[in-house]
Backbone as CSV, one residue per row, in Angstrom:
resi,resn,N_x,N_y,N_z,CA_x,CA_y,CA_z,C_x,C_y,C_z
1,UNK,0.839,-1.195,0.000,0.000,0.000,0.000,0.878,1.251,0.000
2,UNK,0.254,2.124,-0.837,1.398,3.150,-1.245,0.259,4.489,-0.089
3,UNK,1.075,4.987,1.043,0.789,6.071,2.096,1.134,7.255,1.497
4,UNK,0.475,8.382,0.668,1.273,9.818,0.803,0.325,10.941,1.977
5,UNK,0.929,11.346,2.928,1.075,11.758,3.850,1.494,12.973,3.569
6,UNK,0.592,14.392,3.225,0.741,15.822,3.096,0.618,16.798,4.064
7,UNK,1.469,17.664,4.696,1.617,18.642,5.402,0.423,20.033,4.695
8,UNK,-0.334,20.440,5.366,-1.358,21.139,5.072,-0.477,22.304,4.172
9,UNK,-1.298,23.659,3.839,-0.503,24.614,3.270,-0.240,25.737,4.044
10,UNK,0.265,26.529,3.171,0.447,27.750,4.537,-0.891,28.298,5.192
11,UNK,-0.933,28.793,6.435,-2.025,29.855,7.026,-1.587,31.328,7.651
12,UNK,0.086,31.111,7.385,0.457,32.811,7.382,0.836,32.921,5.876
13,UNK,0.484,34.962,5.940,1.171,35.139,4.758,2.729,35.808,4.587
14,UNK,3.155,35.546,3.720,4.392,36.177,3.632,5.022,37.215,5.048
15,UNK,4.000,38.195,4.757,4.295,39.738,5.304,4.522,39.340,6.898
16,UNK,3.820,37.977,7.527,3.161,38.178,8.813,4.727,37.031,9.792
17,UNK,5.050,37.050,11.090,5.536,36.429,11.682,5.180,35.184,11.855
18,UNK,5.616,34.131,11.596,5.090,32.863,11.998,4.559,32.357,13.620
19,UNK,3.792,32.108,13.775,3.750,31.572,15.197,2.847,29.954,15.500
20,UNK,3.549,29.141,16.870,2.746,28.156,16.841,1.514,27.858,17.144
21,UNK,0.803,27.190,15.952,-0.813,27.039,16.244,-0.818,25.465,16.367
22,UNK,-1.297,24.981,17.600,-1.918,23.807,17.874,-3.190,23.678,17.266
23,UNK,-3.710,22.137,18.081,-5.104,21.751,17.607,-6.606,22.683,17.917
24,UNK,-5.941,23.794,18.816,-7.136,24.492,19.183,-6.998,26.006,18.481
25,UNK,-6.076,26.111,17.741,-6.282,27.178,16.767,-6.721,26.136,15.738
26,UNK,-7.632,26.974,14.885,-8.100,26.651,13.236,-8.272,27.899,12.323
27,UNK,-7.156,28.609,11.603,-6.918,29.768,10.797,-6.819,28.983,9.755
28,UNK,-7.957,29.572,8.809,-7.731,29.056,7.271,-6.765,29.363,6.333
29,UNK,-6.691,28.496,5.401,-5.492,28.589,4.630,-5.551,30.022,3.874
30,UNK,-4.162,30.343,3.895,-4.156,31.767,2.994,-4.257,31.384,1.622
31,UNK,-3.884,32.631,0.792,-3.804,32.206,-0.678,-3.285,31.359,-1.245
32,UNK,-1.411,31.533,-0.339,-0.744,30.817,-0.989,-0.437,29.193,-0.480
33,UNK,-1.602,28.987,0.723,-1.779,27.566,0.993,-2.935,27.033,0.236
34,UNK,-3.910,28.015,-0.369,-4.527,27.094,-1.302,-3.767,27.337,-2.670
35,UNK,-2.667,27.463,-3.238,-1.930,27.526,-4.224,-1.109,26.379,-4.134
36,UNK,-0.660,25.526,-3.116,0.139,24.821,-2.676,-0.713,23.488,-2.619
37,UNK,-2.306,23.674,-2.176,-3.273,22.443,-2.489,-3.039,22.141,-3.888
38,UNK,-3.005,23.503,-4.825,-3.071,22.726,-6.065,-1.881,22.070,-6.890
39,UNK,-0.960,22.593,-6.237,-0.191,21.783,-6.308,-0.176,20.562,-6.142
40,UNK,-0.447,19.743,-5.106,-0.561,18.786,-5.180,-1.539,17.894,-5.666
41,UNK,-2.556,18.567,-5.769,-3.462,17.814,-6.873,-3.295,17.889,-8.249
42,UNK,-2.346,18.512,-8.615,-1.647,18.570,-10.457,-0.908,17.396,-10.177
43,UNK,-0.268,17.203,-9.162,0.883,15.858,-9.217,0.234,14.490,-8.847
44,UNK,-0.657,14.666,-8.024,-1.751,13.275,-8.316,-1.771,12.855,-9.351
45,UNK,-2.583,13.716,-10.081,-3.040,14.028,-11.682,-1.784,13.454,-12.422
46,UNK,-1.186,14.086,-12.409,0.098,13.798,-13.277,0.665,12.180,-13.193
47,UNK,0.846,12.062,-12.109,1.285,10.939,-11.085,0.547,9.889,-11.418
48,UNK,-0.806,9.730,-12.179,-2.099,8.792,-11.554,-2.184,8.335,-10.812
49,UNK,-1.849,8.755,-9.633,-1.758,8.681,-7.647,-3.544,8.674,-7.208
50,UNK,-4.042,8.654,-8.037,-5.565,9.138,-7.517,-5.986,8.033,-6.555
51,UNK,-6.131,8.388,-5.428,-6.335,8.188,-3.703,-7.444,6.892,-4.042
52,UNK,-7.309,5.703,-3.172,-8.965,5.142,-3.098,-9.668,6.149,-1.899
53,UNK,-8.636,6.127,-0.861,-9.155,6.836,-0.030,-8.537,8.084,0.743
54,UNK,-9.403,9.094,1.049,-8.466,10.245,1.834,-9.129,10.871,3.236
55,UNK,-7.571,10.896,4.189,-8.053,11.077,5.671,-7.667,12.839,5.577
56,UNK,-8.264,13.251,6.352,-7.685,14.539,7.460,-7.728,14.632,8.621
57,UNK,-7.432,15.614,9.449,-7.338,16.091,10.857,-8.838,16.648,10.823
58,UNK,-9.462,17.091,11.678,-10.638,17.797,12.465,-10.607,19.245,11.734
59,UNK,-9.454,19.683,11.840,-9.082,21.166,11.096,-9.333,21.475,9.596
60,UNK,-9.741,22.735,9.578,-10.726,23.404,8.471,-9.288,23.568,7.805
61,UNK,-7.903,23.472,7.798,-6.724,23.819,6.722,-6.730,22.574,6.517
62,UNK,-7.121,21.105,6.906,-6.023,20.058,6.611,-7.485,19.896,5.203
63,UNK,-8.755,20.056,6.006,-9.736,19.443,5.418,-10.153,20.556,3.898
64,UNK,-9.852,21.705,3.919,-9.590,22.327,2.695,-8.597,22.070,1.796
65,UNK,-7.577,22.059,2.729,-6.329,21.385,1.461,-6.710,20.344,0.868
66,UNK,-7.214,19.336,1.284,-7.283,17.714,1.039,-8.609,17.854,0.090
67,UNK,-9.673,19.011,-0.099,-10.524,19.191,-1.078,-10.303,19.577,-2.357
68,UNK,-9.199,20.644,-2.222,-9.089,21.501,-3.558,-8.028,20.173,-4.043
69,UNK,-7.276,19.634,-3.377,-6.107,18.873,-4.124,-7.227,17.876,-4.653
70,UNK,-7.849,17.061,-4.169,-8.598,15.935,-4.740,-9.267,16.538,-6.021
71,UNK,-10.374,17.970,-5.763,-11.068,18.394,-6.840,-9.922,18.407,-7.881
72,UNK,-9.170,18.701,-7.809,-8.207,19.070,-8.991,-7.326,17.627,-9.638
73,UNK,-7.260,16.477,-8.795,-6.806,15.500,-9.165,-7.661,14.259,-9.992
74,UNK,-8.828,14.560,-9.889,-9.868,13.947,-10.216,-10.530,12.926,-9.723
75,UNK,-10.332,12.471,-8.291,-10.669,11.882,-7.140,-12.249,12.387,-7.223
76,UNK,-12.589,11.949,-7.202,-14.170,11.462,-6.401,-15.158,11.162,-5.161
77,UNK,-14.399,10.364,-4.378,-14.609,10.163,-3.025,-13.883,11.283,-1.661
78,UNK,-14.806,11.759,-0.931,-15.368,12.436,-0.104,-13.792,12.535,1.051
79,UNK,-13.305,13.218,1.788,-12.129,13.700,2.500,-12.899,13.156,3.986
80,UNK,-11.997,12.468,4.496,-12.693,11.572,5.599,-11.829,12.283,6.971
81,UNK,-12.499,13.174,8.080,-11.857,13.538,9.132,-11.470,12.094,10.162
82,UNK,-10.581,12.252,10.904,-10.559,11.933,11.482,-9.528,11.998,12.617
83,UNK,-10.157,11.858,14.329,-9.432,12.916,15.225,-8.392,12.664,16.115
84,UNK,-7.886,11.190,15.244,-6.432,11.015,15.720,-5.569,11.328,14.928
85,UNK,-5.996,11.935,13.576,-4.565,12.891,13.385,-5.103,14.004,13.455
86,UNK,-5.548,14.824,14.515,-5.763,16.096,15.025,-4.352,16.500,15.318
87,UNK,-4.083,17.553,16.325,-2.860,18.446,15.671,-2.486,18.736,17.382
88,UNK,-0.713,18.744,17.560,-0.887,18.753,19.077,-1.317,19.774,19.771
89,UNK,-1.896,20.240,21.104,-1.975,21.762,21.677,-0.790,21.717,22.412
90,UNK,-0.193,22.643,22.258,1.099,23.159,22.416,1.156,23.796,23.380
91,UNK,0.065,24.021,24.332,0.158,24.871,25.757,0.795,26.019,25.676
92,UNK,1.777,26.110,26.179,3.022,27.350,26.389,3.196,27.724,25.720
93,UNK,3.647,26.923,24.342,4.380,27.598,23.273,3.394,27.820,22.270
94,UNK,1.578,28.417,22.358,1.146,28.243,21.896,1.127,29.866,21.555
95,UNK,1.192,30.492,20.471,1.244,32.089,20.007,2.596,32.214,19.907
96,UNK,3.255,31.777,20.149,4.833,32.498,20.260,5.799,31.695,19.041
97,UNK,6.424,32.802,18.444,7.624,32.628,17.607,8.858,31.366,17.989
98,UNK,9.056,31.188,17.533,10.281,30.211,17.716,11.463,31.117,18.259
99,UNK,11.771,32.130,18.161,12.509,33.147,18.893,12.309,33.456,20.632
100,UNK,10.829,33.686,20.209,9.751,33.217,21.909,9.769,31.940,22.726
101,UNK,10.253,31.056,21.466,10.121,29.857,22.211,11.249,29.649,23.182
102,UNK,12.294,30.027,22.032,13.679,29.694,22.884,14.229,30.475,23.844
103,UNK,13.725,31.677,23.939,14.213,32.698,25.095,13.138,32.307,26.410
104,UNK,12.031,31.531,26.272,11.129,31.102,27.399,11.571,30.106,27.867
105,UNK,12.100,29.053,27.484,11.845,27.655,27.172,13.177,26.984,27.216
106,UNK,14.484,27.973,26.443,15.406,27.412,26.386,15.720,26.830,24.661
107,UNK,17.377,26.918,24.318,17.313,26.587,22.911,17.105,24.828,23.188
108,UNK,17.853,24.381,24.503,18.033,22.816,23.754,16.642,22.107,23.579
109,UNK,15.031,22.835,24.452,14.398,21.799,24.398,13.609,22.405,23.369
110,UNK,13.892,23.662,22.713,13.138,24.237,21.435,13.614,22.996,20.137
111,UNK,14.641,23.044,19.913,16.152,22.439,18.847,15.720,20.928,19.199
112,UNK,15.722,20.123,20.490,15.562,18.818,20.663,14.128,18.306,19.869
113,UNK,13.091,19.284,20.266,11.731,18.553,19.212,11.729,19.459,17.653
114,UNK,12.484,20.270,18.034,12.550,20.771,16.304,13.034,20.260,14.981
115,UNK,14.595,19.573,15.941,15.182,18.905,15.047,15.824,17.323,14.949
116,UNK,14.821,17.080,16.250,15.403,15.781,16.427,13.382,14.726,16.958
117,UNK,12.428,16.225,17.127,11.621,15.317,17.750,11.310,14.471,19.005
118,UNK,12.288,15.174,19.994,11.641,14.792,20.887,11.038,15.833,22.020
119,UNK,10.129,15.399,22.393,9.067,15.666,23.068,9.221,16.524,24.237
120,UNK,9.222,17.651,24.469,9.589,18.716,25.585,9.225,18.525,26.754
121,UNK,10.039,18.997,27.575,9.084,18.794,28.886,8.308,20.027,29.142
122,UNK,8.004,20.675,28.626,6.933,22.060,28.635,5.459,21.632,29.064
123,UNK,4.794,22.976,29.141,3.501,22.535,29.572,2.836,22.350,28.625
124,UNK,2.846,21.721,27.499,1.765,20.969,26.558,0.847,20.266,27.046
125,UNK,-0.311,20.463,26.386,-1.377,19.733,27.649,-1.728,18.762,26.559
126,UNK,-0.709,18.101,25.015,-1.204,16.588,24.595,-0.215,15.624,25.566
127,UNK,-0.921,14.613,25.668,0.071,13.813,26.437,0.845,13.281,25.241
128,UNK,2.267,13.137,25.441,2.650,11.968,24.338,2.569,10.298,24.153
129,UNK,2.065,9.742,25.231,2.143,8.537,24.779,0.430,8.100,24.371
130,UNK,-0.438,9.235,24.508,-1.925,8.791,24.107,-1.916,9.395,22.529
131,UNK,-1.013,11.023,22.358,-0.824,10.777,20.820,-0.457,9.947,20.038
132,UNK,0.980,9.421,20.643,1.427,8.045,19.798,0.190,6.892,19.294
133,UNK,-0.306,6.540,20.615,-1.152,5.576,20.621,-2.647,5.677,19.153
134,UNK,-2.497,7.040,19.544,-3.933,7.340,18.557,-3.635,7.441,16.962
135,UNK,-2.167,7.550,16.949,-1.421,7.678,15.149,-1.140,6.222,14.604
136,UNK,-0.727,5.464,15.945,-0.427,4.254,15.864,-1.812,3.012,15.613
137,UNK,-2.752,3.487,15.984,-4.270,3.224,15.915,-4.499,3.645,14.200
138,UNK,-4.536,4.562,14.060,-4.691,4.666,12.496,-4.009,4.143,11.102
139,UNK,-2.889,4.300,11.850,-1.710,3.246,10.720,-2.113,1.814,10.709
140,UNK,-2.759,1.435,11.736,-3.091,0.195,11.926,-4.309,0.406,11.181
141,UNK,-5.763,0.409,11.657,-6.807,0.577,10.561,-6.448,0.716,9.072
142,UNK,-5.048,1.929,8.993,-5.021,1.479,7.167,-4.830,0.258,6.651
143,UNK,-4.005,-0.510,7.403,-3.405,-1.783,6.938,-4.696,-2.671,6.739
144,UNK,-5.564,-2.667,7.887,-6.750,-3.816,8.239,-7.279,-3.370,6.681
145,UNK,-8.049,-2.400,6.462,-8.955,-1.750,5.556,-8.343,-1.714,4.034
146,UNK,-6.918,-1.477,3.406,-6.543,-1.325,2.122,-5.812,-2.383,1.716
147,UNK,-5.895,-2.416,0.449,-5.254,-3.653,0.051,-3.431,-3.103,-0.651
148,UNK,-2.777,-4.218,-1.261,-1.605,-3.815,-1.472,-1.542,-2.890,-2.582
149,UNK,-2.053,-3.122,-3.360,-1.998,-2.044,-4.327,-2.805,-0.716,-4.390
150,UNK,-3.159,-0.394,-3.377,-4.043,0.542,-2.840,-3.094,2.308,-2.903
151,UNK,-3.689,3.358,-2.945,-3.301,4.402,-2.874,-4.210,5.498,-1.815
152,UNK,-3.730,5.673,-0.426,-4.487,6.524,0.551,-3.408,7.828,0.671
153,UNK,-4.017,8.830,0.419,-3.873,10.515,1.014,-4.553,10.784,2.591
154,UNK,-3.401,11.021,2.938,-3.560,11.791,4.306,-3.213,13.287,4.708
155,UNK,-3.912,14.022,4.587,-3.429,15.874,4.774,-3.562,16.093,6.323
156,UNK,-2.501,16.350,6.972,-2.741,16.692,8.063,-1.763,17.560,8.712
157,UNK,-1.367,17.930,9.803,-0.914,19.254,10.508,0.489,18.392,10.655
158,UNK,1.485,19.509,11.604,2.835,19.068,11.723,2.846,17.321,12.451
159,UNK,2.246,18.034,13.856,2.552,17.291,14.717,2.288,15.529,14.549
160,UNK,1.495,15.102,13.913,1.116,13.519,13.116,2.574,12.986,12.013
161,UNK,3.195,14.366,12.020,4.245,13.730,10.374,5.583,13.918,11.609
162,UNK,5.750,14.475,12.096,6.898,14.505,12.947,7.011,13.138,13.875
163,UNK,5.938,12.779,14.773,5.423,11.761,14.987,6.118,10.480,14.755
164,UNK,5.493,10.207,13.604,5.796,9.103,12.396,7.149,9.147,12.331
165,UNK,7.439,10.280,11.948,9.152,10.793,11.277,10.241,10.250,12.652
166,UNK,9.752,10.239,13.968,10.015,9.759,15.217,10.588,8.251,14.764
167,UNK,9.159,7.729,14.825,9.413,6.235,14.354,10.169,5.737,13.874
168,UNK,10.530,6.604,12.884,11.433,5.446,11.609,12.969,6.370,11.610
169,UNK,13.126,6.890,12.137,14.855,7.471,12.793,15.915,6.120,13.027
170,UNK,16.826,6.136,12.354,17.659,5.014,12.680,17.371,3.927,11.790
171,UNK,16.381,3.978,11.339,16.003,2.465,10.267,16.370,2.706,9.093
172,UNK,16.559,3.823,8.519,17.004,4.144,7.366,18.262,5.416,7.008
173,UNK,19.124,4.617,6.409,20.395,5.502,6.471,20.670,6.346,5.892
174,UNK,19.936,6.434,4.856,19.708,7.460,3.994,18.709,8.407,3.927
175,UNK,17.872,8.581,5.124,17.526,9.686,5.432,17.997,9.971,7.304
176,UNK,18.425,10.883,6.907,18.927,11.546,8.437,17.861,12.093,9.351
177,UNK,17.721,11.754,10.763,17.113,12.380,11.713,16.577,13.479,11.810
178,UNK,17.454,14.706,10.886,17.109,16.114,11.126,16.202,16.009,9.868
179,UNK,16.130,15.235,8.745,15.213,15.519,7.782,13.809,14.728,8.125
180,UNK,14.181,13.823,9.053,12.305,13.336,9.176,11.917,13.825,10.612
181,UNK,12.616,14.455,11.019,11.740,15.512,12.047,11.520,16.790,11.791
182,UNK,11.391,16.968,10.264,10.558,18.362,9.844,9.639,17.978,8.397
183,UNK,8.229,18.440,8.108,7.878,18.578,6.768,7.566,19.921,6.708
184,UNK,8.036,20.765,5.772,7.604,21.811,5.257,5.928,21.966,5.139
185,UNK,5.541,23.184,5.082,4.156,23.108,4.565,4.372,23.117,3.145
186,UNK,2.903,22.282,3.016,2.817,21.713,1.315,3.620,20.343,1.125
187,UNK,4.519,20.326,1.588,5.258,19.210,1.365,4.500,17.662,1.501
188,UNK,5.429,16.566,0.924,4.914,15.569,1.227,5.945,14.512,1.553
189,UNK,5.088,12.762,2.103,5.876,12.297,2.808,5.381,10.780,1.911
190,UNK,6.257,10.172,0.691,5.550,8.860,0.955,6.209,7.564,1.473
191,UNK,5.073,6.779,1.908,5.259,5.372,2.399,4.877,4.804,1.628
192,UNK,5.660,3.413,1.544,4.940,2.069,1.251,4.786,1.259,2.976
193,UNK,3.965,0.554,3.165,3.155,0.042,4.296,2.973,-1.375,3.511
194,UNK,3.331,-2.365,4.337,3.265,-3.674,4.291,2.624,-4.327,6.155
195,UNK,2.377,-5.871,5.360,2.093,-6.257,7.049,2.627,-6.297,7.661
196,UNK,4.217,-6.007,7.768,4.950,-5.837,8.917,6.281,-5.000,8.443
197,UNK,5.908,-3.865,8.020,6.460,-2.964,7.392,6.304,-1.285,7.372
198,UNK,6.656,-0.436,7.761,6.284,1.436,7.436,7.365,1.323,6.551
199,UNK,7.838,2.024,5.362,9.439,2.563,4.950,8.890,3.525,3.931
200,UNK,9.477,4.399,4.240,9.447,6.018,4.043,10.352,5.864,2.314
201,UNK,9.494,6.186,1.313,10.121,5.933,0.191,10.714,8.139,-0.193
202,UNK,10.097,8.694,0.364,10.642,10.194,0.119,9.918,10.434,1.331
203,UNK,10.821,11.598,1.873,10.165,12.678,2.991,10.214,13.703,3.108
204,UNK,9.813,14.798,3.121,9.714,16.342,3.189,10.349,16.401,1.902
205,UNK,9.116,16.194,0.628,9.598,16.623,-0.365,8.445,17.302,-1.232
206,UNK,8.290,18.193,-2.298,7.527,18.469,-2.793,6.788,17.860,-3.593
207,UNK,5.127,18.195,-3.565,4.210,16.974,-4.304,5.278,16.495,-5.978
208,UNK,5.743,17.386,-6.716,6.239,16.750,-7.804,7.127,15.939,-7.850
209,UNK,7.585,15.351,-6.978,8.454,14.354,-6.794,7.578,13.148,-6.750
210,UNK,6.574,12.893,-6.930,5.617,11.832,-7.504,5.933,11.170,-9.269
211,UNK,5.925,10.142,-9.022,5.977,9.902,-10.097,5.007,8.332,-10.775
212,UNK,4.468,8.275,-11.569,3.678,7.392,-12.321,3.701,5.781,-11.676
213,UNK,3.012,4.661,-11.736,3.754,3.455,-11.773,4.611,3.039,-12.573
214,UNK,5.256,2.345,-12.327,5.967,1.272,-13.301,5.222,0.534,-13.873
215,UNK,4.790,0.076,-15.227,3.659,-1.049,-15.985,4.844,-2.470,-15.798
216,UNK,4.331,-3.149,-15.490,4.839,-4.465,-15.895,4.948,-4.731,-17.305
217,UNK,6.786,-5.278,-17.477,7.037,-5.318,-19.275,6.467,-6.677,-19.679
């Protein structure tokens, strides 16, 4: 089963400071995050990646992105929420710059989940081992539910792809730690998923890095 796993699009614009929004902010996508949906629904398209099925987060950016990309890819079937890949609440560091973060907070435990993913001791009020549990719950349902030659889209917020990106650190040597504990917005992440298998075939890369099947000669 082929997993692509999309980081929503932007919800600041250019002009504005970035800051962190958890699961209890929901700011819709700006322009240039619905410019970035269509992006990835040209590379579906292109790709013939067209989804049997597609998940989102609870959130009005994951669940807009995951519309305009499908409308545009030529998908058919309906963007399915669901609220274990909801998005973490970030407590403390929730409004504040990454500049904010680290002068509150400290650089190593800003830098430790920034770039390595792990889990702060701050006052975040997700727990981490009931998030794990609830991402780990869904990866599982895909497997039960799709078959091998299957194609599922998942659009969802940082905190679900970092997560994952956790997981598979060390299993593969050719992608480094600091690259699967970040996806860009817009970006994408794919898997192939077997019965006793995750392996990350690209990560934090842009939808056009999709490419067609192979036909059997």
């Amino acid at each position: 089963m082929k997993i692509i796993f999309s980081r929503h699009g932007n919800t600041f614009p250019a002009s504005m400071k970035a800051k962190w929004i958890g699961g209890e902010a929901d700011p819709p996508l700006v322009l240039e995050g619905e410019r970035q949906a269509g992006q990835l629904g040209t590379a579906l398209r292109s790709a013939r990646c067209i989804p049997s099925a597609t998940f989102c987060s609870p959130l009005q950016r994951t669940r807009t992105y995951a519309e305009i990309a499908l409308a545009i890819s030529g998908a058919r079937r309906p963007t399915v929420p669901d609220l274990r890949l909801s998005e973490i609440d970030y407590g403390n560091w929730e409004g504040l710059s990454n500049i904010e973060v680290v002068r509150r907070f400290g650089a190593r435990e800003f830098f430790d989940w920034y770039r390595r993913s792990i889990w702060p001791m701050s006052n975040w009020k997700t727990e981490r081992s009931v998030y794990f549990d609830a991402i780990d719950s869904f990866l599982g349902e895909l497997k039960r539910s799709y078959g091998p030659t299957e194609t599922i889209l998942v659009v969802t917020a940082h905190g679900p792809l970092k997560c994952i990106g956790w997981r598979l650190m060390g299993k593969f040597g050719n992608l480094p730690v600091a690259q699967l504990a970040r996806v860009d917005t817009g970006n994408i992440c794919e898997l192939e998923m077997g019965n006793d298998f995750l392996q990350p075939v690209t990560w934090n890369e842009p939808p056009g890095v999709l490419r067609p099947p192979v036909q059997p000669k």
